[in-house]
C-alpha positions in Angstrom: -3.2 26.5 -120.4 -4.7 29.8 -120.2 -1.9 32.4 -120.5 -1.4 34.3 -116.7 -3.9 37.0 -116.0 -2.5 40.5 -115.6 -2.4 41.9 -112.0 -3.0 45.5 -110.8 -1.0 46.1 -108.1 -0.2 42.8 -106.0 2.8 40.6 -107.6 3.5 37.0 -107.9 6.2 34.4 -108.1 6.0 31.4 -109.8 7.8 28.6 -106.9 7.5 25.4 -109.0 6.2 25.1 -112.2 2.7 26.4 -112.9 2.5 27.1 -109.1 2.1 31.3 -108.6 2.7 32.3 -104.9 0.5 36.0 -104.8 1.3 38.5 -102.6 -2.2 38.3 -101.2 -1.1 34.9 -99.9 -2.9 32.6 -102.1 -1.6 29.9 -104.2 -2.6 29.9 -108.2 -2.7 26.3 -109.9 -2.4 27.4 -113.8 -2.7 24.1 -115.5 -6.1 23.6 -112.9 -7.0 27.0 -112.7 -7.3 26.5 -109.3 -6.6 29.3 -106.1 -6.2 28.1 -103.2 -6.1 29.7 -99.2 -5.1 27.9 -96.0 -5.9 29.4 -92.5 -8.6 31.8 -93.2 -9.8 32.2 -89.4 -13.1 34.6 -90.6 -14.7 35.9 -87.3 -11.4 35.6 -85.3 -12.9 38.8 -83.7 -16.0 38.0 -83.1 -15.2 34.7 -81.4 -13.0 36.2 -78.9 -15.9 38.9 -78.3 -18.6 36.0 -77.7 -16.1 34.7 -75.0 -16.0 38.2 -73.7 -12.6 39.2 -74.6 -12.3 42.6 -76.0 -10.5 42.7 -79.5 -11.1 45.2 -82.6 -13.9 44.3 -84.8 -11.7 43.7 -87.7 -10.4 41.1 -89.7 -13.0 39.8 -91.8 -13.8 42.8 -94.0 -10.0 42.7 -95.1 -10.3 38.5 -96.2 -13.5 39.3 -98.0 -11.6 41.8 -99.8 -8.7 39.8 -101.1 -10.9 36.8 -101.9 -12.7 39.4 -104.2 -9.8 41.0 -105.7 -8.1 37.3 -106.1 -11.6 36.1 -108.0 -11.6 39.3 -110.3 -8.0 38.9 -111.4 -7.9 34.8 -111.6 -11.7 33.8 -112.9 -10.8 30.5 -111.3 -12.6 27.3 -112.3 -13.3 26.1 -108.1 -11.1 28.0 -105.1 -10.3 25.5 -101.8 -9.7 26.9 -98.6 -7.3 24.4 -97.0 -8.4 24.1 -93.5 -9.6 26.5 -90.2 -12.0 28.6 -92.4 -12.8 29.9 -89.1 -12.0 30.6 -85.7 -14.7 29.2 -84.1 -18.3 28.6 -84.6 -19.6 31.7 -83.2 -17.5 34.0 -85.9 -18.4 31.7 -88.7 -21.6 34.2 -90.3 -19.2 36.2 -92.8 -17.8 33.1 -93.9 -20.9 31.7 -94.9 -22.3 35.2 -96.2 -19.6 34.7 -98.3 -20.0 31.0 -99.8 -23.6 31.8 -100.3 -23.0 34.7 -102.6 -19.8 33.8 -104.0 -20.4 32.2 -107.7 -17.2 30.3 -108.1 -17.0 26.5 -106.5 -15.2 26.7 -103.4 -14.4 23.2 -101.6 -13.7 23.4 -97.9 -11.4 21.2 -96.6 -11.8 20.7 -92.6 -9.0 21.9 -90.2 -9.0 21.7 -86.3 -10.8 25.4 -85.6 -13.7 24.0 -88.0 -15.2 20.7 -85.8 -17.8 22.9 -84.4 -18.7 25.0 -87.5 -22.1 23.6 -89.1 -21.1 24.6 -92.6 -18.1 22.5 -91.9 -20.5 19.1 -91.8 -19.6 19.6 -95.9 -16.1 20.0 -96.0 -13.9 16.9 -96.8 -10.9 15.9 -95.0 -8.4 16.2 -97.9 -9.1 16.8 -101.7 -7.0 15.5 -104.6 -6.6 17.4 -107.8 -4.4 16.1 -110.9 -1.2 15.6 -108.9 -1.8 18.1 -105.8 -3.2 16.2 -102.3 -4.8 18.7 -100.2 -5.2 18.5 -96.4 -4.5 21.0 -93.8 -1.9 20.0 -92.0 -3.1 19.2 -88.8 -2.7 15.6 -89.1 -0.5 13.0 -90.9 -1.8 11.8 -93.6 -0.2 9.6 -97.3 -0.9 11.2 -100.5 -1.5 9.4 -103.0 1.8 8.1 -105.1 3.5 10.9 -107.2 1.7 13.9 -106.0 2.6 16.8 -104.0 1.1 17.3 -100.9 -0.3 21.3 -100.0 -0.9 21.8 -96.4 -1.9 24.9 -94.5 -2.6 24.7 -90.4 1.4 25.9 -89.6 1.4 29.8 -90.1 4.6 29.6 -91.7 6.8 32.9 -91.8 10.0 34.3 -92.4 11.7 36.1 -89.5 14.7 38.9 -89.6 16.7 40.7 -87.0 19.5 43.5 -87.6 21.7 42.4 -84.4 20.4 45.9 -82.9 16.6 45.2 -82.0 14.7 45.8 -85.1 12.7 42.3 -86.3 10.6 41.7 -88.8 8.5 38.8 -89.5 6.7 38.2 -93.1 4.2 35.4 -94.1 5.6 33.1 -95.9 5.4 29.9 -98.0 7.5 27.2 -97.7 8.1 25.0 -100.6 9.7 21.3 -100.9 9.7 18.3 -103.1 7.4 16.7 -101.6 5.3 19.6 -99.8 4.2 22.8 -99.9 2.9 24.3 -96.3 0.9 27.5 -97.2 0.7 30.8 -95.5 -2.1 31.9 -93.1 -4.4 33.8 -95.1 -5.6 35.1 -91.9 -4.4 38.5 -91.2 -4.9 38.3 -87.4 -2.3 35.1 -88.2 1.2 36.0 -86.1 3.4 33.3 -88.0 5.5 30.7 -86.7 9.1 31.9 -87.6 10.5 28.6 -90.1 13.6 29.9 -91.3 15.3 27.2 -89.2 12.6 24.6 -89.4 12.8 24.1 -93.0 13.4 20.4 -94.1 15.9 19.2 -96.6 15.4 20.4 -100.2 12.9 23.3 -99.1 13.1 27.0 -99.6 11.3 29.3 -97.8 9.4 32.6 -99.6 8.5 35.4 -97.6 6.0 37.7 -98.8 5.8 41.3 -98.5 3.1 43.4 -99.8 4.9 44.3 -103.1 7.9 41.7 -103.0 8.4 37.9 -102.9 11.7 36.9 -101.9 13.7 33.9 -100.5 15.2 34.6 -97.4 18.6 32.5 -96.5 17.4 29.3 -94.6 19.5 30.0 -91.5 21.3 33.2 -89.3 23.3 35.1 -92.5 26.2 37.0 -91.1 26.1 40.2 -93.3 27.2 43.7 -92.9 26.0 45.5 -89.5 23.3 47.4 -89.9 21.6 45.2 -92.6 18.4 42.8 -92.1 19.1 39.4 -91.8 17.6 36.0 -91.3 17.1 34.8 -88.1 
């Protein structure tokens, strides 16, 4: 195994063995040298403007530039975007601007915004690699014995209160024995709060721009004033 490539600013955690949670919201297989992103949603923007809603033209610029900054400090061996790559098929043109100049395999699995995307006529329903089983989440499906299943598809996040109206809410990644559900890579992605939903045996990792953490799983009673789980 290649020894961990250093980082310039972002940090990292590692949440199971050779598993490395980034704070760009990627996922880093060291033994596969693999990286991988759920929930990308590229042209999130510009679908909403082709159904004539009116919503910043932003977004996409600020995905290109993590998946850059993530290939420069990883030099993976193949990156897989687990599911929803995009919005819809009208904002899919960065996206595929981006496969076509990108030099580094990427394999896209298909998630439910995808059925309409041409690009996604190539993607594959779920992907196995050593003991990982990928699939995005929106459906049930087995992986294969003794290997851990990475989703995406549930924009998981971790949500805190003070008791006086401030609230928070991170992206987060929550991690399991048998599962790990990615966070939305997206950064139009609002996050479904989990820090109740978590199954037996999980833990849930918020992620900050400069700090990984594990929240308490439920409401933690602690001095006024101070942030807590909710």
């Amino acid at each position: 195994m290649r020894p961990l490539p250093k980082l310039s600013s972002p940090v990292r955690t590692e949440v199971r063995a050779g598993l490395w949670l980034d704070s760009r919201l990627a996922l880093w297989f060291a033994a596969e040298r693999l990286l991988a992103v759920a929930d990308l949603h590229w042209g999130y923007s510009a679908s909403h403007h082709a159904r004539g809603n009116l919503l910043p033209s932003w977004g996409d610029d600020d995905i290109a530039q993590r998946l850059h900054s993530l290939l420069a400090d990883y030099a993976p061996a193949e990156m897989v975007w687990v599911g929803d790559t995009v919005h819809a098929a009208e904002g899919g043109a960065r996206a595929e601007a981006f496969l076509h100049e990108t030099k580094i395999p990427v394999t896209l699995i298909a998630g439910n915004h995808d059925r309409r995307w041409r690009p996604a006529q190539a993607s594959v329903a779920s992907l196995t690699r050593g003991p990982y089983f990928f699939h995005h989440g929106d459906r049930a499906l087995t992986p294969p014995a003794g290997c851990l299943e990475i989703i995406g598809h549930h924009h998981p996040a971790a949500s805190f209160h003070d008791g006086a109206g401030t609230r928070l809410k991170l992206p987060a990644l929550v991690a399991g024995p048998t599962r790990l559900v990615l966070p939305a890579f997206s950064p139009w992605a609002a996050g479904t709060p989990w820090n109740d939903r978590l199954a037996p045996g999980e833990q849930l990792w918020a992620i900050a721009p400069s700090r990984i953490f594990a929240p308490p799983p439920t409401a933690d009673r602690t001095r006024a004033g101070e942030l807590r789980a909710s």
